[in-house]
C-alpha positions in Angstrom: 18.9 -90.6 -23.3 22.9 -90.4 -22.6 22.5 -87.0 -21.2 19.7 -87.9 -18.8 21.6 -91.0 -17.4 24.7 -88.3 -17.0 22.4 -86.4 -15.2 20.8 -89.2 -12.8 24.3 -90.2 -12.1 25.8 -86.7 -11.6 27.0 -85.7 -8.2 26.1 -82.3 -9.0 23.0 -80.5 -8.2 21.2 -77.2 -8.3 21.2 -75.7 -4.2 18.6 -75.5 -1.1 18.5 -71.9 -2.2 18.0 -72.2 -5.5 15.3 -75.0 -5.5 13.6 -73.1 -2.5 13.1 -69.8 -5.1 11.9 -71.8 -7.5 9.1 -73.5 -5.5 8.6 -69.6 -4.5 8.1 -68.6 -7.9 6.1 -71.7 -9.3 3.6 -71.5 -5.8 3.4 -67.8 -6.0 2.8 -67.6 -9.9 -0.9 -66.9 -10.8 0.3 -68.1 -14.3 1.4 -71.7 -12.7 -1.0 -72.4 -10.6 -2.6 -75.7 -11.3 -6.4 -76.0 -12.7 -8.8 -79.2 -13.0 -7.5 -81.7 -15.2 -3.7 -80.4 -14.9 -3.9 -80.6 -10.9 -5.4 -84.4 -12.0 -2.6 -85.2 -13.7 -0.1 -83.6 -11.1 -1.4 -86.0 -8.2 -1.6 -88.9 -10.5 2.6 -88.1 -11.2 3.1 -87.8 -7.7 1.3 -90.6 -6.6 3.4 -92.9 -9.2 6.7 -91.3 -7.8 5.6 -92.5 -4.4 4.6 -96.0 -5.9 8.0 -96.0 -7.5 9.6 -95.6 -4.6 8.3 -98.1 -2.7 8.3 -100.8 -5.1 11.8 -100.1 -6.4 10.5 -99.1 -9.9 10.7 -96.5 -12.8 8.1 -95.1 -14.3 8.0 -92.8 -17.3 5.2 -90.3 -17.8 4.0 -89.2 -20.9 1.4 -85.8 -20.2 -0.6 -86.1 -23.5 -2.8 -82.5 -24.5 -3.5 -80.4 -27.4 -2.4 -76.9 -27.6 -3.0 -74.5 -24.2 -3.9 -77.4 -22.3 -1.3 -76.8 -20.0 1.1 -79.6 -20.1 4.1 -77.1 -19.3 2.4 -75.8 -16.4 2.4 -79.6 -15.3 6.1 -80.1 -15.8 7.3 -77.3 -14.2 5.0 -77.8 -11.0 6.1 -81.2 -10.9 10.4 -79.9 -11.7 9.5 -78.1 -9.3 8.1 -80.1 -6.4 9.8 -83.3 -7.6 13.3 -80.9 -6.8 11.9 -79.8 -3.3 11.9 -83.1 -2.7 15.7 -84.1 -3.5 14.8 -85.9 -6.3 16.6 -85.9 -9.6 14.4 -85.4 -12.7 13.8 -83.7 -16.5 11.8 -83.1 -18.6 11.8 -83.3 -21.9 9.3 -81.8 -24.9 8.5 -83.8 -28.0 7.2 -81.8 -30.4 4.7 -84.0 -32.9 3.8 -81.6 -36.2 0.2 -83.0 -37.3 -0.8 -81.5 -41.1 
C-alpha cells in the first residue's frame, strides 16, 4: 500500500504520447478486446469511477474469475482507459493457490 499512495501522490506521470499508444494497442488488439461478462464488468468499473467522482469517494474493485476468464484483459482495458482519462491508477494481482 505505501507504494500505491507514492504513486497517487507522485508528480510524475507516464506522457500524452505514451498513454495515446497504449490505448492504440489495447483498442487495436484482437487479443484485448472485451467479450460479454468482461465488457460487464468494464462498464460497471467505469460507472463507479464516475460515481466516485461525483460523490468525492473511493472505491476499490475486486474483479473475481477463475482461470481464462479474462480478468487481465479487464485491467489492462480499464489501465488503459482509466490513463486516457488523466487518472492515476494500478493494478495489482493477488494470486490465491486453492489445493
Amino acid at each position: 500500500m505505501p507504494i500505491l499512495q507514492r504513486i497517487k501522490e507522485s508528480k510524475y506521470g507516464p506522457s500524452k504520447r505514451l498513454l495515446d499508444e497504449v490505448v492504440k494497442v489495447v483498442k487495436e488488439n484482437k487479443r484485448y478486446i472485451l467479450l460479454d461478462d468482461q465488457l460487464l464488468a468494464f462498464d460497471r468499473v467505469m460507472n463507479l469511477v464516475k460515481y466516485g467522482e461525483e460523490n468525492k469517494k473511493k472505491t476499490v474493485v475486486i474483479v473475481n474469475g477463475g482461470p481464462g476468464t479474462g480478468k487481465s484483459v479487464v485491467a489492462i482495458n480499464l489501465l488503459a482507459e482509466l490513463s486516457r482519462l488523466g487518472k492515476k491508477c494500478a493494478i495489482r494481482y493477488r494470486i490465491k493457490s486453492v489445493y
